[in-house]
KEKE-3310 file (N, C-alpha, C; in steps of 0.2 Angstrom, whole numbers, plus 5000, padded with zeros to 4 digits):
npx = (4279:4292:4295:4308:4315:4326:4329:4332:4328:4319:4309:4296:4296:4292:4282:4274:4282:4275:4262:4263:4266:4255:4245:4247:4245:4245:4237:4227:4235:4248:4255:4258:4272:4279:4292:4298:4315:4321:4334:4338:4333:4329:4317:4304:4299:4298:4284:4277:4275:4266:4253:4253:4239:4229:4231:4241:4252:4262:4281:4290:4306:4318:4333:4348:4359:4373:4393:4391:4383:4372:4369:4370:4371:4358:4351:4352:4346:4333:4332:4333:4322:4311:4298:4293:4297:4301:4312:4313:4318:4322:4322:4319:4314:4307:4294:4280:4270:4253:4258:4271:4279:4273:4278:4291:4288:4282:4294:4301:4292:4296:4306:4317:4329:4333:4343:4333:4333:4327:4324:4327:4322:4325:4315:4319:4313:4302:4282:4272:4258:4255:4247:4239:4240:4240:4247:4261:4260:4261:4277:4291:4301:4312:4330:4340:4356:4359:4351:4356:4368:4366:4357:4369:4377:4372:4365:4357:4354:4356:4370:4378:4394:4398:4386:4385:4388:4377:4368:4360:4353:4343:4332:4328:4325:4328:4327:4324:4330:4342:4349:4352:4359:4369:4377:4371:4373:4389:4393:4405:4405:4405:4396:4393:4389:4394:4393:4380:4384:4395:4388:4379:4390:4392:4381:4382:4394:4386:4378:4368:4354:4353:4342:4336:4320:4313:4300:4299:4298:4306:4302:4314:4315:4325:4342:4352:4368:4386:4397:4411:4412:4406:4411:4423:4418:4416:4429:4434:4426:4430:4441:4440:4432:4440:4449:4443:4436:4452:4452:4455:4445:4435:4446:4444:4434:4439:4444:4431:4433:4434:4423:4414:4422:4421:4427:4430:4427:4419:4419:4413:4405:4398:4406:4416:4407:4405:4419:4424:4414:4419:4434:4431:4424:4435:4443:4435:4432:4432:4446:4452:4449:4462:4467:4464:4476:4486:4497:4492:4500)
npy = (5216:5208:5201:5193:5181:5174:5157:5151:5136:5145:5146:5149:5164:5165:5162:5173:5183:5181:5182:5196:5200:5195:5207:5217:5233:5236:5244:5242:5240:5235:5218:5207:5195:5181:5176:5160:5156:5142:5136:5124:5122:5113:5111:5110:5121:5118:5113:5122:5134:5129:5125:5137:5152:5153:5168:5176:5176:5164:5158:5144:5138:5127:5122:5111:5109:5113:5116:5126:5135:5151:5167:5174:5166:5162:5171:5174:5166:5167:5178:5175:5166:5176:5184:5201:5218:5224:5221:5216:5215:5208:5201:5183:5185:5199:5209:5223:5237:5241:5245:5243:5241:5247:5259:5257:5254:5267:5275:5272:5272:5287:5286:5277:5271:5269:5264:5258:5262:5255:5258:5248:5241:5236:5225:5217:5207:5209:5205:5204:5210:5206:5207:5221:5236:5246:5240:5242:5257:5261:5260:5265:5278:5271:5265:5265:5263:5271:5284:5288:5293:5299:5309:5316:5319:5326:5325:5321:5305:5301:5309:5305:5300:5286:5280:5264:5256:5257:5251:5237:5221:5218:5226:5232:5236:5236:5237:5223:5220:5230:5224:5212:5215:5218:5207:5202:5197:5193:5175:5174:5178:5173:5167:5178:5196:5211:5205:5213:5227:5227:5222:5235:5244:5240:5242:5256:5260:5257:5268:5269:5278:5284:5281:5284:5279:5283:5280:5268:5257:5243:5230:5219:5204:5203:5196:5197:5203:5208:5193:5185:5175:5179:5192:5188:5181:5193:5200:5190:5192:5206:5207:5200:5208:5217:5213:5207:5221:5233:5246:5262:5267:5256:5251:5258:5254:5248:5255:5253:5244:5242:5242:5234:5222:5212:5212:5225:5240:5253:5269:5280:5274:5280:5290:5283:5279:5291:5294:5288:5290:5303:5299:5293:5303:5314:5303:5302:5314:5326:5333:5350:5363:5371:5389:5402:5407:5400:5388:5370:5358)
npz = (4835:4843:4858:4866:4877:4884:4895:4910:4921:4926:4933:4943:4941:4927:4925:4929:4923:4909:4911:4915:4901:4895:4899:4890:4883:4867:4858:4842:4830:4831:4833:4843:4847:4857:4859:4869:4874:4880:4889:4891:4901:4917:4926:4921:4912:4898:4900:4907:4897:4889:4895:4898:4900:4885:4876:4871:4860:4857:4856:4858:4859:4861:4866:4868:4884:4884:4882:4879:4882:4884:4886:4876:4865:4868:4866:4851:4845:4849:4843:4827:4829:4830:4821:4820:4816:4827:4839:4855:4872:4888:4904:4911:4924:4927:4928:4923:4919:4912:4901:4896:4884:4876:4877:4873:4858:4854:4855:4844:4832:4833:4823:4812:4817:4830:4845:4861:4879:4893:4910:4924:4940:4956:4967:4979:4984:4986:4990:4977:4966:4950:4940:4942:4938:4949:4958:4953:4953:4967:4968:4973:4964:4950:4953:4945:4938:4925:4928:4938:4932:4921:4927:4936:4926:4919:4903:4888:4885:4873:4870:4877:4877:4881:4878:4872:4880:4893:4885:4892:4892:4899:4895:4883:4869:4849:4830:4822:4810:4812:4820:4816:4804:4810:4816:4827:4845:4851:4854:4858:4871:4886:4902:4914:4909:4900:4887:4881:4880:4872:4861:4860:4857:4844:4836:4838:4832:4818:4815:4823:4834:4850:4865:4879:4889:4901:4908:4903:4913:4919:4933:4944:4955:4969:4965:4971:4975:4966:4965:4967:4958:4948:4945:4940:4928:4921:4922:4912:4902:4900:4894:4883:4874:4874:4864:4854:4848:4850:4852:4860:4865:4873:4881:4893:4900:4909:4921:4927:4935:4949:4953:4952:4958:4971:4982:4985:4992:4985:4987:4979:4967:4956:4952:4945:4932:4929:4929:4918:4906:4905:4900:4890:4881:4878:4871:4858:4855:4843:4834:4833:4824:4814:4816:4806:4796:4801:4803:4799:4800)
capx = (4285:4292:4300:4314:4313:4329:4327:4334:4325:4315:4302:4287:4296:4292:4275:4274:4283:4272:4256:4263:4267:4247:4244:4252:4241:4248:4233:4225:4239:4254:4254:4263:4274:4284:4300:4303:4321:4321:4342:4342:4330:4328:4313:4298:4299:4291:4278:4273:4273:4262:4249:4250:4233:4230:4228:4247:4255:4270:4285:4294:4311:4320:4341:4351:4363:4381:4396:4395:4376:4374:4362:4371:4368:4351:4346:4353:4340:4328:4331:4331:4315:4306:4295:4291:4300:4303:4313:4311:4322:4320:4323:4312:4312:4303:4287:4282:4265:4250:4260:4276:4282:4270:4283:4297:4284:4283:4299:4301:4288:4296:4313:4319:4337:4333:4341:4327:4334:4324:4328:4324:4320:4324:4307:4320:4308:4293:4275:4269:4253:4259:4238:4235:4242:4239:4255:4267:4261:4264:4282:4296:4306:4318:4337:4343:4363:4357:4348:4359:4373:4364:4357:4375:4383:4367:4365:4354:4357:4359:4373:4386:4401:4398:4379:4385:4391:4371:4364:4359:4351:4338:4326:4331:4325:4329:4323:4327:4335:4348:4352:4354:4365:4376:4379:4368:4379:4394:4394:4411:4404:4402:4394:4388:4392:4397:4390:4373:4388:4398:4384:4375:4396:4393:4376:4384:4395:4384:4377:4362:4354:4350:4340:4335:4316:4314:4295:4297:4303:4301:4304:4315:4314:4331:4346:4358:4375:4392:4399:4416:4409:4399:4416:4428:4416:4415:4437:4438:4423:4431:4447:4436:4429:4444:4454:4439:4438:4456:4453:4457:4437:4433:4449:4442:4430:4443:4441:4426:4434:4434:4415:4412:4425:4415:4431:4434:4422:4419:4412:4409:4404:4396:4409:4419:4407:4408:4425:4421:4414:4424:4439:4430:4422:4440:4449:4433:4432:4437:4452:4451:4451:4468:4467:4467:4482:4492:4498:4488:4504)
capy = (5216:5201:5201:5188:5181:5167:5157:5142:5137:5152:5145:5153:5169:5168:5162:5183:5188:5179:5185:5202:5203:5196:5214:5223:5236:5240:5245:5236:5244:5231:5212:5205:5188:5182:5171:5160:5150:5138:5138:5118:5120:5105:5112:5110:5125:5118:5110:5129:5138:5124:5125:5145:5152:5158:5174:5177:5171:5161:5153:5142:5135:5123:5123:5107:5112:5113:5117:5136:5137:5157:5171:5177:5161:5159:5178:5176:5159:5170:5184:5170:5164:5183:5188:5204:5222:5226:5216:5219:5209:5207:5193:5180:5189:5204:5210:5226:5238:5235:5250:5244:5239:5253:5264:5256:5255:5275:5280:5268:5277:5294:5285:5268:5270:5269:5258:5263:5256:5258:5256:5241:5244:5230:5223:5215:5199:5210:5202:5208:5208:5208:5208:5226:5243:5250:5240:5246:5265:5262:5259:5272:5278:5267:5266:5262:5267:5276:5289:5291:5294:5304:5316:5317:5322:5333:5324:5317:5298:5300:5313:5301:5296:5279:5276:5261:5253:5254:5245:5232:5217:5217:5232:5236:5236:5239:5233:5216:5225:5232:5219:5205:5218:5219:5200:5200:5192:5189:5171:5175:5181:5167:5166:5186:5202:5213:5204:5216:5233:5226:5224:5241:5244:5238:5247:5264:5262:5256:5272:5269:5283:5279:5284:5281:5280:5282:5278:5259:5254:5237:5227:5213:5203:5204:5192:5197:5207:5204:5188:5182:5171:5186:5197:5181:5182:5200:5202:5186:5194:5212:5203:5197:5212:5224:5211:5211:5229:5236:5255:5265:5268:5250:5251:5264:5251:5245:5261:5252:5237:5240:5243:5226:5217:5210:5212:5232:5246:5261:5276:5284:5270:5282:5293:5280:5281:5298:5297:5283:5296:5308:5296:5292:5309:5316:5300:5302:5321:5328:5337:5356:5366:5377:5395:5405:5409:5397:5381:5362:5354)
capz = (4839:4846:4862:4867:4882:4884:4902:4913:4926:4930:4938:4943:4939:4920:4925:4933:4915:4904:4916:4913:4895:4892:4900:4889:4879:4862:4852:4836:4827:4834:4835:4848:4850:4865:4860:4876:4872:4883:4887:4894:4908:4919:4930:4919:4909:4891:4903:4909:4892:4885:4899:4900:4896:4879:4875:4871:4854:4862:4851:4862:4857:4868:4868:4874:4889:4882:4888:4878:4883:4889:4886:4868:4860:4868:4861:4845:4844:4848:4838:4821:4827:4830:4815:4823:4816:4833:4845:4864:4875:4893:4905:4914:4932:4924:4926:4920:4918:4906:4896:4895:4878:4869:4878:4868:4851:4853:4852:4837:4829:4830:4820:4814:4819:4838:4850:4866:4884:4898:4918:4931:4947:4960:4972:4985:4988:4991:4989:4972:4963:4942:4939:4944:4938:4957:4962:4950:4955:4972:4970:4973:4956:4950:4956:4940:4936:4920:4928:4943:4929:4920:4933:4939:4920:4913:4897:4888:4886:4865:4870:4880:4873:4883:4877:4870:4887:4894:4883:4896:4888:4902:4896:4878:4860:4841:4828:4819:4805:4814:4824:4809:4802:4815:4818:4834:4851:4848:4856:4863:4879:4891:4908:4916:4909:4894:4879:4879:4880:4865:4853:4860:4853:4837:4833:4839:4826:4814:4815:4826:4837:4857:4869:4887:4890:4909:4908:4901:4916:4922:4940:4947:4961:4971:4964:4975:4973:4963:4969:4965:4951:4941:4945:4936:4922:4921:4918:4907:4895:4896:4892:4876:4873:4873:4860:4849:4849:4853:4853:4868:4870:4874:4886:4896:4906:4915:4923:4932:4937:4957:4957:4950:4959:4978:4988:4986:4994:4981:4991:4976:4963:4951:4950:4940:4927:4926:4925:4911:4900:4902:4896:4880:4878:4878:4865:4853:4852:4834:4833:4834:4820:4815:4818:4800:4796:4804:4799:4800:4803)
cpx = (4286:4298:4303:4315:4317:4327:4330:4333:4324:4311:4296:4289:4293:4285:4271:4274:4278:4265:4258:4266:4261:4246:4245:4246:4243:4244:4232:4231:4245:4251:4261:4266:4277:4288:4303:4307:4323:4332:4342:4339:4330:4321:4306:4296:4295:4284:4273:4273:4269:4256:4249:4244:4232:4229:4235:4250:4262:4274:4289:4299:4316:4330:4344:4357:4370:4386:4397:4387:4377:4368:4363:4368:4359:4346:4346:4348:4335:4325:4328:4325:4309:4305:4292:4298:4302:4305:4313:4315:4321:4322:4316:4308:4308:4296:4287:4274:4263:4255:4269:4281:4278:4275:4290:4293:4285:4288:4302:4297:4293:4303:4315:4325:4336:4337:4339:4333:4331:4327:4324:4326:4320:4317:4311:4316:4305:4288:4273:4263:4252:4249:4236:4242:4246:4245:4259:4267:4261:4272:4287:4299:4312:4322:4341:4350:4363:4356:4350:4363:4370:4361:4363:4378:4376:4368:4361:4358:4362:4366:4381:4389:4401:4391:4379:4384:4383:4368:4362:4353:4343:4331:4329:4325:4328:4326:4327:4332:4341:4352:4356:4361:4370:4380:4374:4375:4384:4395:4401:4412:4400:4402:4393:4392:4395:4394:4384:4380:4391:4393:4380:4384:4396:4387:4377:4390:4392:4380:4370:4361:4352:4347:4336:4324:4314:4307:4293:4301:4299:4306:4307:4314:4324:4336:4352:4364:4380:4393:4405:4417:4408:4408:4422:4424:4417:4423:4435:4432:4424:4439:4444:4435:4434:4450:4451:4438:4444:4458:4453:4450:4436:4438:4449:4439:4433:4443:4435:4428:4431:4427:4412:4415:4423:4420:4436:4428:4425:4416:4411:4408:4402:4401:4416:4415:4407:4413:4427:4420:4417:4430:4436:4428:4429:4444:4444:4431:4435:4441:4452:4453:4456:4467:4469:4471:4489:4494:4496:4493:4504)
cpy = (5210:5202:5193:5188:5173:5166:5151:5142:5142:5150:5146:5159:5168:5166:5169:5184:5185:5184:5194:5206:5201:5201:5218:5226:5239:5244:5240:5238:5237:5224:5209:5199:5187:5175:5170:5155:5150:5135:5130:5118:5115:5106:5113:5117:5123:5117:5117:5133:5134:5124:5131:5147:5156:5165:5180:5173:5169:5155:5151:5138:5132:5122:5117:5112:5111:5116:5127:5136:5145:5161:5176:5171:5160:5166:5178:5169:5162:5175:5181:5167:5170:5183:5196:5211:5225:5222:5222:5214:5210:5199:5188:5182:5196:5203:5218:5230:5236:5241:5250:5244:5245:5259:5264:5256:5263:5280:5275:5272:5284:5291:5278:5266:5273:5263:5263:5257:5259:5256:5252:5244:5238:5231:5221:5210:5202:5204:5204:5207:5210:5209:5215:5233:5248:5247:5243:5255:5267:5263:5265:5273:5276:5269:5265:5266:5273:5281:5292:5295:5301:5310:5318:5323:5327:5332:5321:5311:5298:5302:5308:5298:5285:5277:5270:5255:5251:5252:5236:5229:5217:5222:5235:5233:5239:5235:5227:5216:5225:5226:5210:5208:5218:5213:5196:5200:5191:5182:5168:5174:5174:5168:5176:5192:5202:5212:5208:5225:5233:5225:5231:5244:5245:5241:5254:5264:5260:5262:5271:5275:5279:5284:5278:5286:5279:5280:5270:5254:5247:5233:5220:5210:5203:5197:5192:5200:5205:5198:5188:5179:5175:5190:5191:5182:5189:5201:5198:5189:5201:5210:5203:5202:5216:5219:5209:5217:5232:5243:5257:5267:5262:5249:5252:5259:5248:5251:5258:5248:5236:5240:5238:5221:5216:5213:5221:5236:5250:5266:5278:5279:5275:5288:5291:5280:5287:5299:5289:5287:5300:5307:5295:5297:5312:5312:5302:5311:5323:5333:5345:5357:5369:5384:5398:5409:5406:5389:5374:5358:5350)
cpz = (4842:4852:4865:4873:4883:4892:4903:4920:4929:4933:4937:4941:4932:4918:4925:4926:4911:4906:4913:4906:4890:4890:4896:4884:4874:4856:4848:4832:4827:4835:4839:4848:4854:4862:4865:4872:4880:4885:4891:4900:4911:4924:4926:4914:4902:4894:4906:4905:4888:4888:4900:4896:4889:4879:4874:4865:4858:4855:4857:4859:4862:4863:4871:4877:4885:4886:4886:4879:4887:4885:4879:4864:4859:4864:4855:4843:4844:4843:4830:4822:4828:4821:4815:4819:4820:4839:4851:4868:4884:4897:4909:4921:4932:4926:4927:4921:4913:4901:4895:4889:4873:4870:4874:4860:4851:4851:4845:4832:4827:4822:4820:4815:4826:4840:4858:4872:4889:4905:4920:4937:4952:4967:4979:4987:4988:4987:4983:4968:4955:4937:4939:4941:4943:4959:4958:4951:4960:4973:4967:4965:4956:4951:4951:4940:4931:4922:4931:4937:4926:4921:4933:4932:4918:4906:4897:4886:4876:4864:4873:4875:4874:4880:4877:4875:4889:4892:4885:4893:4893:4902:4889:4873:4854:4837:4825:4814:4806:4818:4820:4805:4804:4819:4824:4840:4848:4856:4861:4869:4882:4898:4909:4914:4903:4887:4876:4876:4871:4860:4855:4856:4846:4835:4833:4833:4820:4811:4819:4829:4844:4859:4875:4888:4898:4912:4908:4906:4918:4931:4942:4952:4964:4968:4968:4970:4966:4968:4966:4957:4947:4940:4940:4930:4918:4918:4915:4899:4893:4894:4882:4871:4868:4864:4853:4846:4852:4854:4860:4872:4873:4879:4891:4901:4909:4921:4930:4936:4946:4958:4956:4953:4968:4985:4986:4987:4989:4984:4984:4969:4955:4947:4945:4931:4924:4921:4918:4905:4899:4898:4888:4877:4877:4870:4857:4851:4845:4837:4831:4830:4821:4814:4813:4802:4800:4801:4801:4805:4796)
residu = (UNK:UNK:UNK:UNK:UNK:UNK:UNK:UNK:UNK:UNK:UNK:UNK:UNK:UNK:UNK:UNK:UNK:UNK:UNK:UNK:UNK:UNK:UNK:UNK:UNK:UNK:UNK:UNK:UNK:UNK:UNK:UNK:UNK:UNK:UNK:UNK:UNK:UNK:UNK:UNK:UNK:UNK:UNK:UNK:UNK:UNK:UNK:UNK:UNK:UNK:UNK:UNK:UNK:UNK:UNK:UNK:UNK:UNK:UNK:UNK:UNK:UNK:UNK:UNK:UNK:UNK:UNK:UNK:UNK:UNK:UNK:UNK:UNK:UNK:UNK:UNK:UNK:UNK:UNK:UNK:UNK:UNK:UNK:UNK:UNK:UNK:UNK:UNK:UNK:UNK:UNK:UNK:UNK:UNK:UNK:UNK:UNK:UNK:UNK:UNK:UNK:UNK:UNK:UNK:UNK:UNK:UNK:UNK:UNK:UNK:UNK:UNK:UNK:UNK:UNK:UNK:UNK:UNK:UNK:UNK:UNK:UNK:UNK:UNK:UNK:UNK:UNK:UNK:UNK:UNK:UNK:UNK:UNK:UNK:UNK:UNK:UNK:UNK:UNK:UNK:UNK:UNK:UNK:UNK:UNK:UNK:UNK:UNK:UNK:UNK:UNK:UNK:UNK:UNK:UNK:UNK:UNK:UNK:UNK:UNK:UNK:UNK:UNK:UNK:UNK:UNK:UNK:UNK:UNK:UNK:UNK:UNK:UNK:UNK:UNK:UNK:UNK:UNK:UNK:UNK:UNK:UNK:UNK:UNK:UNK:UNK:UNK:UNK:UNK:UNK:UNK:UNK:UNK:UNK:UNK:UNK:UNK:UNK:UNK:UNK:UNK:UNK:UNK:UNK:UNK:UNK:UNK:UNK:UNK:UNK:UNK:UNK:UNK:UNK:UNK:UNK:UNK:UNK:UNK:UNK:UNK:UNK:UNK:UNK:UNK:UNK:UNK:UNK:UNK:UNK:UNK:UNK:UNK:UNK:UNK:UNK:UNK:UNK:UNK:UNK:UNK:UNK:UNK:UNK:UNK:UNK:UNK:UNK:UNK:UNK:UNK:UNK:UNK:UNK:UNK:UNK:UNK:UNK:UNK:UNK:UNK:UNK:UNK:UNK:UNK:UNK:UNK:UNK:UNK:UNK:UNK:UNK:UNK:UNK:UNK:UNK:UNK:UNK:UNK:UNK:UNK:UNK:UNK:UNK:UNK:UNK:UNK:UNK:UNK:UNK:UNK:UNK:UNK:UNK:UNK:UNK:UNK)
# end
C-alpha cells in the first residue's frame, strides 16, 4: 500500500505523521510506502524527510510553487509515483494509531471495489504523545460530520444517496486501479474544498462501492474554522463542480452553502445535510413501476 502524503510547510507536523505512520502494524503480508509531495515548501521540508529515521520506505517528490499549485495536482503526483495497490491519502497534521491503515487494508480485503473513508477527530492544540497507543485511548469518540449524519438518517454510509460528497481526502482510500481509471483530481479545483467530493463523484458512477470505517480514525491538531478565504474558494470550486457535472444531484450542495459560509449562524448545521440527502435520494430514485393493467404512458 502506499500512502500519499502531499505538504507545504508542515513543519514539525509531518515530523508526528511520519513518527506515526513508522508505527503502523500491517503484518508481514503488506509492504508499506509513504509518498511525501513536497507542493513548493520553503520551510525545510526535503531537509526533514532526508534526515528522518529509517525504518519507513519514503519517496519524496518535490513540486515548484506555481500559480495552479494545490492539493489535486499535488495528489495526482503522488498517486503517479505510488507503486503500492492500495492508496491511502491523508494529510501532513495527522497522526493516527499503531492500527490505522490495516483498518483500511481490511476492508479492501473483503472486496476490490471499495472506496473506505474513515473520521478525524480534532486535538484542539492539546499536548500529544504519537509514540504511544495509551494516548490515542484516552481520547473522547470522534466528532466527525459523517457519523453525526449518519446517526441522525439511520443508514449505513454505502446506502446514502450523497456518499460521494464524504469522500474527504483527509482519511480515505481505494485502490490505484480505480483511481487511474477515473482520471484521479480533476486539477480544476483550486485552493480549499470540493475536489476530494467530485472525484469520490466520479468513482460512484464508476461503479465503485463505499463505505465508512468508524475504527480507522485518525487526529488533527485544531486549524481553525471557515474563514472568508476557504468560504471564496469553497463557491468558486462548487461553481466548477456543478458545470463539470450539470445534473440536478451535484446542484443539490448548494443546499449547504450557509454552513460553510463565516458570516451566517446555522442552528441546525446537520440538518442541511440531511436535507442534502434527501434531495438527491428523491432526484435519483428509479421511477415506480405501473400498476398491471393500466398504462406506462
Amino acid at each position: 500500500m502506499s500512502v500519499v502524503l502531499p505538504c507545504y510547510n508542515a513543519g514539525p507536523a509531518l515530523g508526528r505523521c511520519l513518527t506515526a505512520l513508522r508505527r503502523q502494524d500491517l503484518g508481514g503480508a503488506h509492504r508499506l510506502e509513504v509518498v511525501v509531495v513536497d507542493d513548493g515548501s520553503t520551510d525545510g521540508t526535503a531537509s526533514l524527510v532526508e534526515a528522518f529515521d529509517p525504518g519507513l520506505r519514503l519517496v519524496y517528490v518535490h513540486l515548484p510553487r506555481t500559480a495552479t499549485s494545490g492539493r489535486s495536482a499535488a495528489r495526482n503526483t503522488g498517486i503517479r509515483h505510488a507503486t503500492g495497490d492500495l492508496i491511502v491519502m491523508i494529510d501532513p497534521d495527522h497522526v493516527f494509531p499503531s492500527d490505522f491503515l490495516a483498518r483500511h487494508v481490511r476492508r479492501h480485503e473483503q472486496r476490490t471495489d471499495l472506496v473506505v473513508a474513515g473520521p478525524r477527530h480534532r486535538l484542539a492544540g492539546a499536548v500529544f504523545d504519537v509514540t504511544h497507543d495509551r494516548s490515542f485511548e484516552a481520547l473522547p469518540p470522534p466528532r466527525d460530520v459523517r457519523v453525526i449524519v449518519l446517526a441522525r438518517l439511520g443508514l449505513p454510509f454505502g446506502d446514502l444517496a450523497t456518499c460521494w460528497y464524504y469522500t474527504f481526502s483527509c482519511n480515505l482510500s481505494v485502490r490505484r486501479e480505480h483511481l487511474l481509471a477515473t482520471g484521479g483530481f480533476d486539477e480544476g479545483f483550486t485552493g480549499w474544498g470540493l475536489e476530494d467530493s467530485e472525484l469520490g463523484y466520479r468513482l460512484h458512477r464508476h461503479g465503485l462501492a463505499f463505505a465508512f470505517e468508524p475504527a480507522a480514525v485518525l487526529y488533527t491538531w485544531e486549524r481553525g474554522g471557515m474563514t472568508a478565504r476557504r468560504y471564496t474558494d469553497w463557491r468558486r470550486n462548487l461553481d466548477h463542480f456543478t458545470a463539470v457535472h450539470p445534473g440536478a444531484d451535484v446542484a443539490q450542495i448548494r443546499v449547504l452553502d450557509d454552513t460553510f459560509n463565516p458570516d451566517v449562524t446555522v442552528e441546525d448545521g446537520i440538518g442541511r445535510y440531511v436535507r442534502f440527502e434527501h434531495a438527491v435520494r428523491a432526484l435519483t430514485a428509479p421511477a415506480p413501476r405501473p400498476r398491471p393493467g393500466t398504462a406506462s404512458g
